[in-house]
Backbone as CSV, one residue per row, in Angstrom:
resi,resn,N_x,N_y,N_z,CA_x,CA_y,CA_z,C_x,C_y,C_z
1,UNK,122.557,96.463,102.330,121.480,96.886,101.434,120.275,97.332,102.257
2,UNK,119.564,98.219,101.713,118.268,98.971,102.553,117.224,98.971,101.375
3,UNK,116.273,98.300,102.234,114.924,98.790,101.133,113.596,99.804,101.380
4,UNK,113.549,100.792,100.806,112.844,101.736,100.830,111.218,101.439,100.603
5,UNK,110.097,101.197,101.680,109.107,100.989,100.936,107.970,102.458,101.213
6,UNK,107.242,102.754,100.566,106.446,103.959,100.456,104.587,102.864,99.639
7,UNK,104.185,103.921,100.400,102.546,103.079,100.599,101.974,104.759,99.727
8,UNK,101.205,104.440,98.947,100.575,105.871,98.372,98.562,105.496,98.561
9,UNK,98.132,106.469,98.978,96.995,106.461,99.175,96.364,107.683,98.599
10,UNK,94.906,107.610,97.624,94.375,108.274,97.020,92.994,109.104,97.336
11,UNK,92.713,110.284,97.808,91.183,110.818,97.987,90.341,110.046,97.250
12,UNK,90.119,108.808,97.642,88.645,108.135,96.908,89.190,107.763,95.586
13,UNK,88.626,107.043,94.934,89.412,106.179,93.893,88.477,106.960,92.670
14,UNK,87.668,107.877,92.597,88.592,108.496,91.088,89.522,109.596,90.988
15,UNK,90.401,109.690,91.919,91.392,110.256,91.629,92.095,109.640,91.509
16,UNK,92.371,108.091,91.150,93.301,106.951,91.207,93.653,107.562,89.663
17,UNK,92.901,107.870,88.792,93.519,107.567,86.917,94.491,109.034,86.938
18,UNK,94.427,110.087,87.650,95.044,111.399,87.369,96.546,111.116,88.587
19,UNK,96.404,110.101,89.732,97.354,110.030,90.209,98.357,109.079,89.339
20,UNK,97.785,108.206,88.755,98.664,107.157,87.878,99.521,107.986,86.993
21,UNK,98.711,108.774,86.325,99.351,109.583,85.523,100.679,110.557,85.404
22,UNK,100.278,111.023,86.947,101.353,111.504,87.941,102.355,110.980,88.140
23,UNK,102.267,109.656,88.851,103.228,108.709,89.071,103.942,108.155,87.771
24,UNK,103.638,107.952,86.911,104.126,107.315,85.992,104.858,108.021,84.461
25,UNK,104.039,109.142,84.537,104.715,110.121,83.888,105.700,110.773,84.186
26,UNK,105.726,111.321,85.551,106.706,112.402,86.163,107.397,111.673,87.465
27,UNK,106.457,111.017,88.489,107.757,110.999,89.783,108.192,109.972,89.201
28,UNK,107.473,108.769,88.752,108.672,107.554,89.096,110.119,107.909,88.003
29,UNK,109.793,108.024,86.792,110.933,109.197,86.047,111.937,109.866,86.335
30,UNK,111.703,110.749,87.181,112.432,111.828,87.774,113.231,110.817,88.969
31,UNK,112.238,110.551,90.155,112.971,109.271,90.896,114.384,109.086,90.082
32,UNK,114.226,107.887,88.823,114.867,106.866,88.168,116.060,108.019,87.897
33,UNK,115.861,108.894,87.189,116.882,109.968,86.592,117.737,110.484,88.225
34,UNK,117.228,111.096,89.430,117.865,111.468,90.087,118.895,110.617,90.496
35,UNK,118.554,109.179,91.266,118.607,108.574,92.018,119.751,107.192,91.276
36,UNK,119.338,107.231,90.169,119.579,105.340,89.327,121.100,105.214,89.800
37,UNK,122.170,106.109,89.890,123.529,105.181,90.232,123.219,104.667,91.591
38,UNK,122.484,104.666,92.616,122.382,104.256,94.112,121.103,103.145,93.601
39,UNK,120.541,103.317,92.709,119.830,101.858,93.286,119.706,100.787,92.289
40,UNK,119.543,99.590,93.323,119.913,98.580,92.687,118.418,97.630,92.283
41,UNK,117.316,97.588,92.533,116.084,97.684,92.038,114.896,98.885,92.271
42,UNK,113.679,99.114,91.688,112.973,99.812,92.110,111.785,98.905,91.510
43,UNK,110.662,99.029,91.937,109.311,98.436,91.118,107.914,98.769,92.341
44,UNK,106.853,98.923,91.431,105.660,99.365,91.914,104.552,98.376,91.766
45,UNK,103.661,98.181,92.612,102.373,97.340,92.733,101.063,98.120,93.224
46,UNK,100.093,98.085,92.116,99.141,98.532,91.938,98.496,97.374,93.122
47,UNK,97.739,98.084,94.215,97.266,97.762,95.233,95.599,96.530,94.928
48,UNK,95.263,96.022,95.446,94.454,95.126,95.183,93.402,95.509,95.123
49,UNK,92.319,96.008,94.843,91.310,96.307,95.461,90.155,95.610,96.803
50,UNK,90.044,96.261,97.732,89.717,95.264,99.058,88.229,95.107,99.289
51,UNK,87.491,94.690,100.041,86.485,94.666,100.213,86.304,96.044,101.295
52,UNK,84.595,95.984,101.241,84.572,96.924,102.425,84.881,96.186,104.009
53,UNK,85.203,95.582,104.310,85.542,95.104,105.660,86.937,96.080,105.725
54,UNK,87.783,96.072,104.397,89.475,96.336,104.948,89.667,97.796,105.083
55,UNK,88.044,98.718,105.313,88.572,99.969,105.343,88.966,100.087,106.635
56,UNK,88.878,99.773,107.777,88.955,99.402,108.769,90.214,99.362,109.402
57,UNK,90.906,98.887,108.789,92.596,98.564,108.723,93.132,99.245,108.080
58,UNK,92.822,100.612,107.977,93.735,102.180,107.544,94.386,101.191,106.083
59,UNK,93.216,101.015,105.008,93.903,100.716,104.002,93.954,101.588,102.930
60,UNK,95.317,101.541,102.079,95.697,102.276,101.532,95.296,101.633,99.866
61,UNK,94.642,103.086,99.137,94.075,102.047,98.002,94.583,102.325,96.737
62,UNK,96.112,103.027,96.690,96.944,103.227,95.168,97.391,101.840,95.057
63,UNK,99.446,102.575,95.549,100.181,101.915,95.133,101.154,101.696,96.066
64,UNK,101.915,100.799,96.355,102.912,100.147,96.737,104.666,100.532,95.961
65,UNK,105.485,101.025,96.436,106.355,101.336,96.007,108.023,100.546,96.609
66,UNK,108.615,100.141,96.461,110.110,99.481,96.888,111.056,100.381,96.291
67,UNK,112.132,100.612,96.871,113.426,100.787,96.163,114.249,100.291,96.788
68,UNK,115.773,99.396,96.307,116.058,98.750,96.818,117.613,99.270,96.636
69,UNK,118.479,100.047,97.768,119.644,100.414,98.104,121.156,99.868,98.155
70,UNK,121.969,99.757,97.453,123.374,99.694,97.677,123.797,100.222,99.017
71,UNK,123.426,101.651,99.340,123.474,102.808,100.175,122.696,103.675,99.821
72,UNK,122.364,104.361,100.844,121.434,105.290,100.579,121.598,106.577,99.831
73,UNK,121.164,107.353,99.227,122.120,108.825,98.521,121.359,110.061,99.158
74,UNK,122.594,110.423,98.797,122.434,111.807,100.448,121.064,112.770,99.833
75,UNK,120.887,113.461,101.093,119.662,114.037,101.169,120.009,115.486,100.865
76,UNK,121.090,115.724,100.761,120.985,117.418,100.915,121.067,118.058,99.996
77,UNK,119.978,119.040,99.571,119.922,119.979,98.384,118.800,119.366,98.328
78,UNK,118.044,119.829,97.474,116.452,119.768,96.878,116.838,119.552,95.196
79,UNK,115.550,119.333,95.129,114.937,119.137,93.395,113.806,119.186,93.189
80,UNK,113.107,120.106,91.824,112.408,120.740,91.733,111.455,119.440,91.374
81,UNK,110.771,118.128,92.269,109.983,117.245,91.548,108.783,118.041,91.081
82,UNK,108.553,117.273,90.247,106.630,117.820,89.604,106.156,117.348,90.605
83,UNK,104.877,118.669,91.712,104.091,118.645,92.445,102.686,117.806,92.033
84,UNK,102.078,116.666,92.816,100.721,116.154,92.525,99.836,117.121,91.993
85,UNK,100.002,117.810,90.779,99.193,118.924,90.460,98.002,118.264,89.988
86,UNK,97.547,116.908,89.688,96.841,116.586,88.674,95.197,116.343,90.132
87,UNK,96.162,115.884,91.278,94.910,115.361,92.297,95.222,116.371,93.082
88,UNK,95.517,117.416,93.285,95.695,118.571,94.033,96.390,118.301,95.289
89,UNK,97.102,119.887,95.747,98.171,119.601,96.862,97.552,118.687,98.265
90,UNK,98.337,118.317,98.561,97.955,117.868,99.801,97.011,116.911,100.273
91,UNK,96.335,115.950,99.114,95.498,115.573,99.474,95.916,113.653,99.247
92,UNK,96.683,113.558,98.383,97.072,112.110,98.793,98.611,112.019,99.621
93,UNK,98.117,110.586,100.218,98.865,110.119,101.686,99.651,109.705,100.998
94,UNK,101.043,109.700,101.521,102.280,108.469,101.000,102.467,108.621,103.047
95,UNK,102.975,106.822,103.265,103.442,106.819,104.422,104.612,106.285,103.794
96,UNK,105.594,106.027,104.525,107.057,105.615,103.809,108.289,104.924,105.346
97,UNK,108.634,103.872,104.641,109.536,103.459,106.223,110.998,102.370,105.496
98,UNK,111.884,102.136,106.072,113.055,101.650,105.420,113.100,100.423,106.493
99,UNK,113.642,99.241,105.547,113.188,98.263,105.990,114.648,96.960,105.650
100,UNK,115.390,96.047,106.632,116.321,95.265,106.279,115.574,94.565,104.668
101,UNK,116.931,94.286,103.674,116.338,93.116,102.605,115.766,92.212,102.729
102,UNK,116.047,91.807,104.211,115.317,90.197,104.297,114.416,90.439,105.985
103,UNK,113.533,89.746,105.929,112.661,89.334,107.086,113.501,89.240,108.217
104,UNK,113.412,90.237,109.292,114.035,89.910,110.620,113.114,88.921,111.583
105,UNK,112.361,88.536,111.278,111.763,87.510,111.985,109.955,86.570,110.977
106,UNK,110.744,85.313,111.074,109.713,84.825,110.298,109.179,83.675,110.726
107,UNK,107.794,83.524,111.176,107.272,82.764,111.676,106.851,81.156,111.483
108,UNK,106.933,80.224,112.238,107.151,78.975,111.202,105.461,78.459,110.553
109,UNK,105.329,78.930,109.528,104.020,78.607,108.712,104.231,79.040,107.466
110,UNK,103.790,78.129,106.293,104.381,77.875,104.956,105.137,77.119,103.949
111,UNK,105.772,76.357,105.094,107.189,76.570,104.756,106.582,74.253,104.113
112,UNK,105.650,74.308,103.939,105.458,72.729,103.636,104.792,73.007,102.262
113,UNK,104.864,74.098,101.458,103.780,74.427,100.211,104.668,75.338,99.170
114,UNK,104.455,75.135,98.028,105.566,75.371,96.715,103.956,76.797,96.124
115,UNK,104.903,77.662,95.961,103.758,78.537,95.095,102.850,78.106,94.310
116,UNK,103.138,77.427,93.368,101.428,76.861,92.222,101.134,76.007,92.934
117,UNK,101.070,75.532,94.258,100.139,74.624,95.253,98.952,75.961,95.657
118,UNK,99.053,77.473,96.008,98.208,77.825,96.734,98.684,79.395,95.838
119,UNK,96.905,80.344,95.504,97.140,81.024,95.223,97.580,82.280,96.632
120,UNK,98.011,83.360,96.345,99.095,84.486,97.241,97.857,85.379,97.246
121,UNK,97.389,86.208,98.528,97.098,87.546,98.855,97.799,87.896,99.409
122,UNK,98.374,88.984,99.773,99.565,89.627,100.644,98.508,90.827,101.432
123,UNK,98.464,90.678,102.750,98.251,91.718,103.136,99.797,92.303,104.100
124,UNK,99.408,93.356,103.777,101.033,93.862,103.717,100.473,95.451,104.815
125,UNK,101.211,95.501,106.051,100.803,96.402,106.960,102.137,97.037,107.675
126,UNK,102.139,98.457,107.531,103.268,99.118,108.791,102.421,99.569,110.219
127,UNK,103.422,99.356,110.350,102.396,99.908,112.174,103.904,100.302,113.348
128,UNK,103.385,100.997,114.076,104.111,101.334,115.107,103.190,101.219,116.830
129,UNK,103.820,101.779,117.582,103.063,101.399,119.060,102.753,102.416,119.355
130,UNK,101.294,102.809,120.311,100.909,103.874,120.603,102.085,105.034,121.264
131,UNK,101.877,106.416,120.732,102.379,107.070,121.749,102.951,107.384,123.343
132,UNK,103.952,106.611,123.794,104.146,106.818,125.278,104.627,105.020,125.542
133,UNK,103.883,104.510,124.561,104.595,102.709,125.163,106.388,102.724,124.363
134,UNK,106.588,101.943,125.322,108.225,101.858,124.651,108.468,100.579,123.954
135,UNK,109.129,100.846,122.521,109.103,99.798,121.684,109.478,98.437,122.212
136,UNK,110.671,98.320,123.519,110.715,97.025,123.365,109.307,96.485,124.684
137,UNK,108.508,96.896,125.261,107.830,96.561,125.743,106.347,95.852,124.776
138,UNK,106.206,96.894,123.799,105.266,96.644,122.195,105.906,95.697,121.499
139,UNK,107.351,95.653,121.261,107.791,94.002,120.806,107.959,92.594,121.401
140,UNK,107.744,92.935,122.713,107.428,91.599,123.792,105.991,91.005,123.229
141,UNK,105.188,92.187,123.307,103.629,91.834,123.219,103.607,91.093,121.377
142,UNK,104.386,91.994,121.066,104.119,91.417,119.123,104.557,89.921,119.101
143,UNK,105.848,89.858,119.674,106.742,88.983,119.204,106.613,87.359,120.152
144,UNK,106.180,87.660,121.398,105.963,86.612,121.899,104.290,86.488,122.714
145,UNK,103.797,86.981,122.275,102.118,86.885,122.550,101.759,86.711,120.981
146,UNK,101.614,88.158,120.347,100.601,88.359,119.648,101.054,87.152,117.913
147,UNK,101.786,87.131,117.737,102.111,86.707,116.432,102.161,85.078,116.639
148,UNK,101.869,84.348,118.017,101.568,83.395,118.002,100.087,83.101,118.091
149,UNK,99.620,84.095,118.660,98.108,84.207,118.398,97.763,84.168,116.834
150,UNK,98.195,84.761,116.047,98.065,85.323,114.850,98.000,83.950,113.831
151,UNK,98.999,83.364,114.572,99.598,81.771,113.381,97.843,81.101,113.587
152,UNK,97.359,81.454,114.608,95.872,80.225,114.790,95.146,81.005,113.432
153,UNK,95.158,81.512,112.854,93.995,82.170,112.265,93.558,81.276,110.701
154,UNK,92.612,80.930,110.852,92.272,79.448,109.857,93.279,79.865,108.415
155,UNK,92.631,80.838,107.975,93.102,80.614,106.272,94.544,81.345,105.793
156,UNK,95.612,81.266,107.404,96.213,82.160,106.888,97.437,81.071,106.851
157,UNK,98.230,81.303,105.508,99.297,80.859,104.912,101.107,81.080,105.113
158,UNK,101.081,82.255,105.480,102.364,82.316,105.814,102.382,83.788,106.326
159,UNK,103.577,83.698,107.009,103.577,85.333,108.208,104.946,85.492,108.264
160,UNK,105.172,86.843,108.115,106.784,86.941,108.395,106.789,88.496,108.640
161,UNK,107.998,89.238,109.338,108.269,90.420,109.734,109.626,91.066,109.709
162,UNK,109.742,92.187,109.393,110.748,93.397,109.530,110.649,94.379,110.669
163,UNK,111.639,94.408,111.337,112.035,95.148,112.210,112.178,95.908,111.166
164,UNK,111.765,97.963,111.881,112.377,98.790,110.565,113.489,99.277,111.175
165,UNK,114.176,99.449,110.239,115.933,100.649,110.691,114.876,101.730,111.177
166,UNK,116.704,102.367,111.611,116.418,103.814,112.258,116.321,104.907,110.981
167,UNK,115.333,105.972,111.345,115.252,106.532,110.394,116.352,107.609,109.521
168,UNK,116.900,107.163,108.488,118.654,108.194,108.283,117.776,109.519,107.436
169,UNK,117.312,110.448,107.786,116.838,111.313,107.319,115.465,111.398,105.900
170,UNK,115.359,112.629,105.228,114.389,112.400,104.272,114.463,111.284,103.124
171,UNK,113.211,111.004,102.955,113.220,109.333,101.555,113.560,110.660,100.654
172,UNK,114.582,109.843,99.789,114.665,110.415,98.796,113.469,110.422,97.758
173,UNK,113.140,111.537,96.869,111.649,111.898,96.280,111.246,112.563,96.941
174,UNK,111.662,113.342,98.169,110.379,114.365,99.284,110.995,115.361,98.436
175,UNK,109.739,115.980,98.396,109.451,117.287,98.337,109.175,118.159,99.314
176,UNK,110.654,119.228,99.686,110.753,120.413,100.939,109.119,120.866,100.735
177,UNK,108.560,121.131,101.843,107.667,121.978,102.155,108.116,123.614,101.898
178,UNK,107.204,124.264,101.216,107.569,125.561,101.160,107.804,126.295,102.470
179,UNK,108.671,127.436,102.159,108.620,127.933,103.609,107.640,128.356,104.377
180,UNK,106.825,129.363,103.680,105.499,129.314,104.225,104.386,128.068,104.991
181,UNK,104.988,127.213,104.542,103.932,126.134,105.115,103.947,125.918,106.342
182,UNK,102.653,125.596,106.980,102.087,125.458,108.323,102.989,124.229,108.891
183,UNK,103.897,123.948,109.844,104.416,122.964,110.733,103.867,121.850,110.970
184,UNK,103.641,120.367,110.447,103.048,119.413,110.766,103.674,118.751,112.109
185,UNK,102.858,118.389,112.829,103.637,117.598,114.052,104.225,116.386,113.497
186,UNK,105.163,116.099,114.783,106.434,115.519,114.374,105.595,113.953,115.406
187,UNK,105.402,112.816,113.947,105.350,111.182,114.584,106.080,110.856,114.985
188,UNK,105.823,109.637,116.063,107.311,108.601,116.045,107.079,107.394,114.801
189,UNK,108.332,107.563,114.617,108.792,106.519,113.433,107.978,105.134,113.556
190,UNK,108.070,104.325,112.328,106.971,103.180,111.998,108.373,102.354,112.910
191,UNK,107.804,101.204,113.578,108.708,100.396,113.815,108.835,98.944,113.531
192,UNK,108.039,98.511,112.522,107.531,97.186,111.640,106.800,97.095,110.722
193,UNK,107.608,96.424,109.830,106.357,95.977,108.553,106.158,94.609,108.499
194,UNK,104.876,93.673,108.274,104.576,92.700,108.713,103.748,91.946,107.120
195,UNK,103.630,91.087,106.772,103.007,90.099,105.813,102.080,89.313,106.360
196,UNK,101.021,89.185,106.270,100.324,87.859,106.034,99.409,87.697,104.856
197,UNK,99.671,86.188,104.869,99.742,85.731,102.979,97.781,85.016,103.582
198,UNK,97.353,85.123,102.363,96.203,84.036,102.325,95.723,83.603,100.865
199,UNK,95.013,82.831,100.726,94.882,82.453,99.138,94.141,83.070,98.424
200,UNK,93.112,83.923,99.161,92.335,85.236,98.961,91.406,85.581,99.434
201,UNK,90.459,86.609,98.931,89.994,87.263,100.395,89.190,86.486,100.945
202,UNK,88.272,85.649,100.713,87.710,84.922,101.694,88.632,84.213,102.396
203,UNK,89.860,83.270,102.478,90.578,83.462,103.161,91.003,84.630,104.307
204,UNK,91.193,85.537,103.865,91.298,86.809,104.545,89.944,86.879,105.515
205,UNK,88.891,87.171,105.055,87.548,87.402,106.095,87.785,86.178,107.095
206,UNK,87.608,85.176,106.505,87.471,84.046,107.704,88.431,83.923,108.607
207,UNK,89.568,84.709,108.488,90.928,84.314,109.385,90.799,85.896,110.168
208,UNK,90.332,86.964,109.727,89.940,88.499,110.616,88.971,88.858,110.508
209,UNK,87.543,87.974,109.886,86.848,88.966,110.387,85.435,87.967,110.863
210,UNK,85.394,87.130,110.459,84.109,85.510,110.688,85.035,84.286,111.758
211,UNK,85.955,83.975,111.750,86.392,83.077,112.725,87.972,83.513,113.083
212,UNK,88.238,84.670,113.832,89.049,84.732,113.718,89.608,84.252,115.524
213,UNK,90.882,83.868,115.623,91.637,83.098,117.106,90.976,84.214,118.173
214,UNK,91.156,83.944,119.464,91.111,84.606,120.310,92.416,85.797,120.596
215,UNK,92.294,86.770,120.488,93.917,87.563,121.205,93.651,88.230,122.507
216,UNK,95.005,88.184,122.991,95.632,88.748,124.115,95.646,89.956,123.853
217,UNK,94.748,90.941,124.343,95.000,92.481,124.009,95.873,93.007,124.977
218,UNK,97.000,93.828,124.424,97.922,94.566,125.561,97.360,95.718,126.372
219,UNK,98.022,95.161,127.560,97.542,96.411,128.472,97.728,97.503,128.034
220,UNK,98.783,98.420,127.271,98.538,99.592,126.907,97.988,100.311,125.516
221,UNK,97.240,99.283,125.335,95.921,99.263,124.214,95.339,100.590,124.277
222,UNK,95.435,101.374,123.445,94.590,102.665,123.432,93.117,101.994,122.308
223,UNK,93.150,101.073,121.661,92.547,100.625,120.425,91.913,99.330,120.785
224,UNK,90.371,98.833,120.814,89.994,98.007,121.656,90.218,96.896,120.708
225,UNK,90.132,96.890,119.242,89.630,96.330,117.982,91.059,95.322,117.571
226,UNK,91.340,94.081,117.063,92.265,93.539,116.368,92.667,94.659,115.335
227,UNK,93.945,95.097,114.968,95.068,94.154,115.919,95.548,95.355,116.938
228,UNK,94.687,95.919,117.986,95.452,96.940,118.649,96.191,97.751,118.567
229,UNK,96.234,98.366,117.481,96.707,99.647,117.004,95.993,100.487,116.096
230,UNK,95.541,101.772,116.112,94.661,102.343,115.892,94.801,102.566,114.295
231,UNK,93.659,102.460,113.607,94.393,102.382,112.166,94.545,104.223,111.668
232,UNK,95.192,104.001,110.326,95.588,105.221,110.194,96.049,106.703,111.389
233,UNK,96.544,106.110,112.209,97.380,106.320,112.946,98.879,105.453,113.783
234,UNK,98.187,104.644,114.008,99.370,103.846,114.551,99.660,102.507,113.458
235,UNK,98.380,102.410,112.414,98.177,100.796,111.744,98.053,101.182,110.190
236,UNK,98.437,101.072,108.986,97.838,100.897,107.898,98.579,100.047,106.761
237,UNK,97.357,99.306,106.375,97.695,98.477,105.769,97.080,98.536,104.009
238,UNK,97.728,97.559,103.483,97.203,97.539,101.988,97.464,95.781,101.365
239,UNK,96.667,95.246,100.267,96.624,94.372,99.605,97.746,94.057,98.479
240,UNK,98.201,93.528,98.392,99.003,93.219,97.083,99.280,91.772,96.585
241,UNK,99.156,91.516,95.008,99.551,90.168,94.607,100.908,89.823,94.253
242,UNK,101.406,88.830,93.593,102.847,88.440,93.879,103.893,89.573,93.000
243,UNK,103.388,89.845,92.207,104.050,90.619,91.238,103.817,92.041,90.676
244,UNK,105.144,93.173,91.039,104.910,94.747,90.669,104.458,94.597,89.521
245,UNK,103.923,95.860,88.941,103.730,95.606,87.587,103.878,97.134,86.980
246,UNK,105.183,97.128,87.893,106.075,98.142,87.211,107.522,98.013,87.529
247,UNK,108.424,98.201,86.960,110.068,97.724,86.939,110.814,98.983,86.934
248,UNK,110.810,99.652,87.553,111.192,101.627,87.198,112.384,101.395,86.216
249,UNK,113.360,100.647,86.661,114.843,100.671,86.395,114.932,100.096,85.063
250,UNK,113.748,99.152,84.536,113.609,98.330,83.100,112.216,99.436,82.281
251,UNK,112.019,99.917,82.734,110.508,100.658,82.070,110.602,101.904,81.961
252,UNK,110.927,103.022,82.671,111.184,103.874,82.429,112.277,104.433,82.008
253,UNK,112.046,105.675,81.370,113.673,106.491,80.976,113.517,107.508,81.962
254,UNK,114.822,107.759,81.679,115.289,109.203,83.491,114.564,110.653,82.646
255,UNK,114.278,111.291,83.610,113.831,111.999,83.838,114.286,113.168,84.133
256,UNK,114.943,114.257,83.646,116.053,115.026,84.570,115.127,116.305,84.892
C-alpha cells in the first residue's frame, strides 16, 4: 500500500473561500470519479490556522490531502481536470510526496499517554536536504543527531517519521502543462515526512521558539536557523488536528 500526501497552499487567505470551492466542487470529484477503483481511502484536512511565528517554517495555509493506494494507477494519458480558474493560474502551491502506510521510524516518546489524556497539534512537515549533500549523509545527521536533539524539546508529545519512496512518476490529479509553457526546473525529490505532536500552540512556541534544546547544526547547513533546511525550499510545513473533515470516498459523488 502507498500513501499519497499533497500539501495545498493559498496566495494569502482570501483566496482560501474560492479555492475551497474549487477543491470541493470539481478536483476532489473528478479525483474520486477518475481514480476510485485504485483507492482504498482518500480524506482532506483543513489546515490549522498558525500563529505568526510559523510563517517561518514555509507553512502551508489550505489543505492537507491523503490518498491511500492498493497500487498506484498508471499515469499515461491526460484528463481534462477543471483548471484553478476561481484563484487564478499558477498561483497556488500544492507540494506532493508518496509516503510508506506506516512510520519508518518512530521515536520513543508518547507511548505512556491514551488520547483524551492530552489534547493533539500535529505539526506535520516534508523536507528534503540541500542541493549537493547526499541523502544518506542528511539521514545520519536526522536520524542519529538531530531527532534526538528534537525529543529534548519541553512540550513536545510524540515524534515519528517516513522515509519517502522513490518517486513512480506524475501524482495522479496533475495537470500536463500546456505545451507552450515555460520549463520549470527540475527539484530533487522530498525525502521525509516527519510529525511532531504537541497539545497546542503554546506547547509548540515553547518547544521552537521560547525554550527550545540546543542543536547540532550540520556541517553542510546552507540554513543557519532550526531546523536547517531552508524553508519553502528545502522545508515546509503545516498544522493539522486529529481528524480530516473530509472523506472523498464517503462524501463525494464521481465526477466524470
Amino acid at each position: 500500500m502507498i500513501r499519497t500526501i499533497v500539501l495545498w497552499d493559498c496566495p494569502g487567505f482570501n483566496a482560501i473561500p474560492a479555492m475551497q470551492r474549487f477543491y470541493l466542487r470539481y478536483h476532489g470529484p473528478e479525483i474520486v470519479g477518475r481514480y476510485r477503483a485504485w483507492l482504498r481511502h482518500s480524506a482532506s484536512y483543513r489546515v490549522v490556522p498558525a500563529p505568526p511565528d510559523a510563517a517561518s517554517f514555509g507553512y502551508y495555509n489550505y489543505r492537507l490531502v491523503e490518498f491511500w493506494w492498493d497500487e498506484l494507477p498508471p499515469t499515461i494519458g491526460t484528463c481534462a481536470f477543471t483548471p484553478q480558474h476561481f484563484v487564478g493560474r499558477g498561483q497556488v502551491r500544492g507540494t506532493g510526496v508518496q509516503i510508506p502506510p506506516q512510520p519508518t521510524d518512530e521515536f520513543p516518546i508518547g507511548w505512556d499517554w491514551y488520547p483524551d489524556q492530552k489534547t493533539i497539534l500535529r505539526w506535520f512537515m516534508i523536507f528534503k536536504y540541500p542541493e549537493g549533500v547526499p541523502v544518506e549523509e542528511g539521514e545520519k545527521w536526522y536520524l542519529n543527531v538531530h531527532a534526538k536533539e528534537v525529543m529534548k524539546q519541553p512540550g513536545l508529545t510524540k515524534f515519528f517519521s517516513y522515509r519517502a519512496l522513490k518517486p513512480a512518476g506524475g501524482l495522479p490529479g496533475h495537470r500536463p502543462p500546456p505545451p507552450d509553457a515555460p520549463q520549470r526546473p527540475r527539484r530533487a525529490p522530498w525525502i521525509r515526512v516527519s510529525e511532531q505532536w504537541y497539545e497546542d500552540f503554546n506547547g509548540w512556541r515553547k518547544s521552537v521558539i521560547e525554550s527550545p534544546p540546543k542543536y547540532t547544526k550540520p556541517s553542510w547547513a546552507k540554513y543557519d536557523k532550526y531546523p536547517f533546511l531552508e524553508p519553502n525550499v528545502d522545508f515546509v510545513s503545516t498544522f493539522l488536528l486529529e481528524l480530516p473533515d473530509n472523506d472523498f470516498l464517503r462524501d463525494l459523488r464521481d465526477f466524470v
